[in-house]
Residue frames relative to the residue before (quaternion, step in Angstrom):
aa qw qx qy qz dx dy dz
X 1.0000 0.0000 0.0000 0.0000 0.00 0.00 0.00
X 0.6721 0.5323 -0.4138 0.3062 3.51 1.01 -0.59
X 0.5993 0.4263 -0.4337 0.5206 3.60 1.24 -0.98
X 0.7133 0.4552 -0.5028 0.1768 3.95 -0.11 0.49
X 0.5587 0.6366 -0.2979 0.4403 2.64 1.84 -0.45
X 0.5444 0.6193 -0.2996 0.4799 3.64 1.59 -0.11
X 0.6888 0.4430 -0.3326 0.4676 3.09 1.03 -0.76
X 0.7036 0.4182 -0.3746 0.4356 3.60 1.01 -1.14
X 0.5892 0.4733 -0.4320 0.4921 3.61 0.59 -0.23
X 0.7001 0.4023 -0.2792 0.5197 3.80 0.31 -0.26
X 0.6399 0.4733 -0.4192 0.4368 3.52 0.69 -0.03
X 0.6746 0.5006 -0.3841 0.3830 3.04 1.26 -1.03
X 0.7751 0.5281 -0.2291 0.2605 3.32 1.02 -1.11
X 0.4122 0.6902 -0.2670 0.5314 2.96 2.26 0.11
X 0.6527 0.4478 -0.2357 0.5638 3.70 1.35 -1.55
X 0.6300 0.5782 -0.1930 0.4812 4.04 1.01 -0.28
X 0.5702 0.4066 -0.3215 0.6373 3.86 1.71 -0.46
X 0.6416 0.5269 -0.3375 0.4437 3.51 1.13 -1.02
X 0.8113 0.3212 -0.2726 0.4053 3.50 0.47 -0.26
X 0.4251 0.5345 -0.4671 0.5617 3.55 1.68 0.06
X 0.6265 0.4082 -0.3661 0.5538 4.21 0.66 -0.47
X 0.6856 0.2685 -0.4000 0.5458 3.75 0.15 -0.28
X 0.7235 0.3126 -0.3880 0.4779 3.65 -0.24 -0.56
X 0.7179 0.4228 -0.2418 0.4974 4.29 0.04 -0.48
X 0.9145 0.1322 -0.0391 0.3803 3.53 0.92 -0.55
X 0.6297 0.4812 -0.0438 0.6083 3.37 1.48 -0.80
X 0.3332 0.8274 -0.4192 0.1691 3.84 1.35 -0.84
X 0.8556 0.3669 -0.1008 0.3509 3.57 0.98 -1.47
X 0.5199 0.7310 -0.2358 0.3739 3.25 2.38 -0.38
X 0.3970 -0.7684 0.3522 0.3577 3.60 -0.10 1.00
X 0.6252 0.4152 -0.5600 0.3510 3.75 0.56 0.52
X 0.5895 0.4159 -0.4891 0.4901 3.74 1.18 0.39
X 0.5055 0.5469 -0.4939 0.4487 3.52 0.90 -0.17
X 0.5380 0.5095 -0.4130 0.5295 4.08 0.51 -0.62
X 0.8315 0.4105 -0.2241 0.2996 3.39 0.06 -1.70
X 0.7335 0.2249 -0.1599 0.6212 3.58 1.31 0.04
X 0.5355 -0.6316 0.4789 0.2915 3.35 0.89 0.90
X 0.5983 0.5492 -0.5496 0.1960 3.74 -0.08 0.14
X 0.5878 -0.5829 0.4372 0.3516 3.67 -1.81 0.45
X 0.5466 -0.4122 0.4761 0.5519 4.13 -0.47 -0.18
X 0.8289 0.2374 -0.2915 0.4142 3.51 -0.57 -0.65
X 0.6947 0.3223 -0.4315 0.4768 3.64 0.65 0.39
X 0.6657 0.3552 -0.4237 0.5011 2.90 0.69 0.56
X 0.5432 0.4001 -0.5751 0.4628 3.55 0.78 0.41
X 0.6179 0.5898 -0.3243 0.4064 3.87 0.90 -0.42
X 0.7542 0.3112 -0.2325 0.5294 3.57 0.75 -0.85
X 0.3432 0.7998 -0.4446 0.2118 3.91 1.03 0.24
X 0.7106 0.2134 -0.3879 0.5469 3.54 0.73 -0.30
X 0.5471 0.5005 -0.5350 0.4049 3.58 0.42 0.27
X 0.6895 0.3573 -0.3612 0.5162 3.79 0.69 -0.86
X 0.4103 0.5340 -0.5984 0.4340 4.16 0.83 0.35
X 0.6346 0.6743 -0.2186 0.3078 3.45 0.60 -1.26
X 0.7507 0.3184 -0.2490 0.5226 2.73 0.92 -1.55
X 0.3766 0.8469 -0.2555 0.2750 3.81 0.72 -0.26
X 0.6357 0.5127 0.0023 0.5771 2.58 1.07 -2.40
X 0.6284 0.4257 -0.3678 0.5372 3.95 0.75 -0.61
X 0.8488 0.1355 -0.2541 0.4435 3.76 0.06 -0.54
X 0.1897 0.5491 -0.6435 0.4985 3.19 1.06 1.54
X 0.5823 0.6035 -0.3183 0.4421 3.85 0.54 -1.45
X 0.7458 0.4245 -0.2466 0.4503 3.31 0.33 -1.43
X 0.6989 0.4097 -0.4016 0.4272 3.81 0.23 -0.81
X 0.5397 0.6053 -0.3262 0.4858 3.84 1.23 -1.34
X 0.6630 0.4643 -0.2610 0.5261 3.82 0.42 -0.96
X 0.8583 0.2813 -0.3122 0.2945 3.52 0.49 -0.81
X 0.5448 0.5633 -0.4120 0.4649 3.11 1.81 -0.19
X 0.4294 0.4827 -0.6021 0.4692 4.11 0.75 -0.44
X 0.8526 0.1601 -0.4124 0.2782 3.45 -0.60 -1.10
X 0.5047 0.5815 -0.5416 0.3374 3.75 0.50 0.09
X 0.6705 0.3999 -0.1575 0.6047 3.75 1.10 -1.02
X 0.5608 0.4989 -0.5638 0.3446 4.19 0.32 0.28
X 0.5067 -0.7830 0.3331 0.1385 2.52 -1.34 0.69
X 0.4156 0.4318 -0.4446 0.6657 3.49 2.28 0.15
X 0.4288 -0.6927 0.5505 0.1824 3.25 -1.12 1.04
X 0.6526 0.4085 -0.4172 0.4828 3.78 1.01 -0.48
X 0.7374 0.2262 -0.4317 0.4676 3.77 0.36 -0.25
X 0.5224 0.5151 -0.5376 0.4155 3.58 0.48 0.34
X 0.7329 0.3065 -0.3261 0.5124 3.70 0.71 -0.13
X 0.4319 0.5211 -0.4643 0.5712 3.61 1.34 -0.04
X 0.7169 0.4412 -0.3015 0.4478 4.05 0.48 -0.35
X 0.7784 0.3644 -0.2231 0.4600 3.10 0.86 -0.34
X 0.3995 0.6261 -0.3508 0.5704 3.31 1.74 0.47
X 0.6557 0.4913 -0.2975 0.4901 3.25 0.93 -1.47
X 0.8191 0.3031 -0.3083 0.3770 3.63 0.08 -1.11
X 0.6506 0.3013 -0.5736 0.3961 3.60 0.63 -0.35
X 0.3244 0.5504 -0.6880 0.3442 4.33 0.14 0.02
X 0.6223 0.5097 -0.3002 0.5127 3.83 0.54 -1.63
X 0.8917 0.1479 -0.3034 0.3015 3.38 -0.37 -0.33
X 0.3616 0.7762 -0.3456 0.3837 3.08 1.34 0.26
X 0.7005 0.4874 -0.1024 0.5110 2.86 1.02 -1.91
X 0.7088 0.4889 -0.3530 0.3659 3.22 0.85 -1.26
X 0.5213 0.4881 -0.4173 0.5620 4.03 1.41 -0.88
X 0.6525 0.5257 -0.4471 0.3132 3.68 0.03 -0.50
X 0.6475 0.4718 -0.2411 0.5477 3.68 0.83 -1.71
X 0.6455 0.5588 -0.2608 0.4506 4.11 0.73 -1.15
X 0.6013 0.6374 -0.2662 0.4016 3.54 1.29 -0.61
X 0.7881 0.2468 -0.0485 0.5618 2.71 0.74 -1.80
X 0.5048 0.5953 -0.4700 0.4122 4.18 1.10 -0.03
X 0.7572 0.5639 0.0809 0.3196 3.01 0.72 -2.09
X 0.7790 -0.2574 0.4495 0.3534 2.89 -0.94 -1.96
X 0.2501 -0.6676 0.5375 0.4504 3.98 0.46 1.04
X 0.8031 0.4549 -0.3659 0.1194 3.41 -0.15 -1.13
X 0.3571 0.7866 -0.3315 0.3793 3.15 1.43 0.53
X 0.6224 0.6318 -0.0943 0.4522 2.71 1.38 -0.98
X 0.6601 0.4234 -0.1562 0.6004 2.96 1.07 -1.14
X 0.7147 0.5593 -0.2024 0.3679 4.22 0.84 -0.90
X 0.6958 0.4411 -0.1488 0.5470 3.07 1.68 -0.68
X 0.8875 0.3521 -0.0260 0.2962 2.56 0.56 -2.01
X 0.4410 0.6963 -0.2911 0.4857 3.37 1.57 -0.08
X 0.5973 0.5566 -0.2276 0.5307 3.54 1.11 -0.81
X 0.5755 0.6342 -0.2861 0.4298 3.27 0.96 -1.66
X 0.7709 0.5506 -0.0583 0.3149 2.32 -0.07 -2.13
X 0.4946 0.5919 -0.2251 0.5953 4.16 1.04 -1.26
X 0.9417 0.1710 -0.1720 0.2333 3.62 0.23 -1.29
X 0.6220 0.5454 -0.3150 0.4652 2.54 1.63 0.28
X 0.3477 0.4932 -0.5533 0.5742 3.51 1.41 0.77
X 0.5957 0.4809 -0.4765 0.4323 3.91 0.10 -1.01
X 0.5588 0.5940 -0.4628 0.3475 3.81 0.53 -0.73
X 0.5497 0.6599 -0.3270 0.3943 3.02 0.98 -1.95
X 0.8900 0.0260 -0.1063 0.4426 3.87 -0.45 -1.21
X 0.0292 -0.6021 0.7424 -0.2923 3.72 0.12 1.96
């Protein structure tokens, strides 16, 4: 159970760099425009805000790789509890704010790896 719980925690924090590069860097390129449904000109307008938002699930992947890479193994899995709760919540609030399928893109992962956490 532990080597899955590495992967699902590393995917997430992998699916969380991917969207700090589209949202911080990629924001105006029409294959993030598809992937978030947005029009060109709102998305040249809302660009430093989607940097922003980026820069936060930069945090989240950074957070989940420390605890994958500490070196006390209980607060490294206490950390990696903590952030996927965070992204849980955050697919949960994004669901119902946003986009259902958010919910399902994020938080499903999350949500997976943090049961695997459960039987460490």
């Amino acid at each position: 159970m532990l080597i899955l719980s590495i992967i699902l925690v590393s995917l997430v924090a992998i699916e969380h760099v991917y969207i700090l590069i589209m949202e911080m860097f990629l924001w105006t390129k029409p294959r993030t425009l598809k992937v978030f449904g947005l029009e060109q000109e709102f998305a040249e307008q809302t660009k430093s805000m989607a940097a922003n938002q980026g820069l936060y699930n930069g945090f989240l992947a950074a957070g989940l790789a420390f605890g994958l890479l500490h070196t006390n193994n209980e607060f490294g899995l206490q950390l990696q509890m903590f952030f996927l709760t965070c992204v849980l919540i955050a697919a949960v609030y994004g669901g119902l704010t946003v986009k259902r399928s958010i919910l399902f893109v994020q938080g499903v992962p999350a949500f997976l790896a943090l049961l695997s956490l459960q039987f460490i």
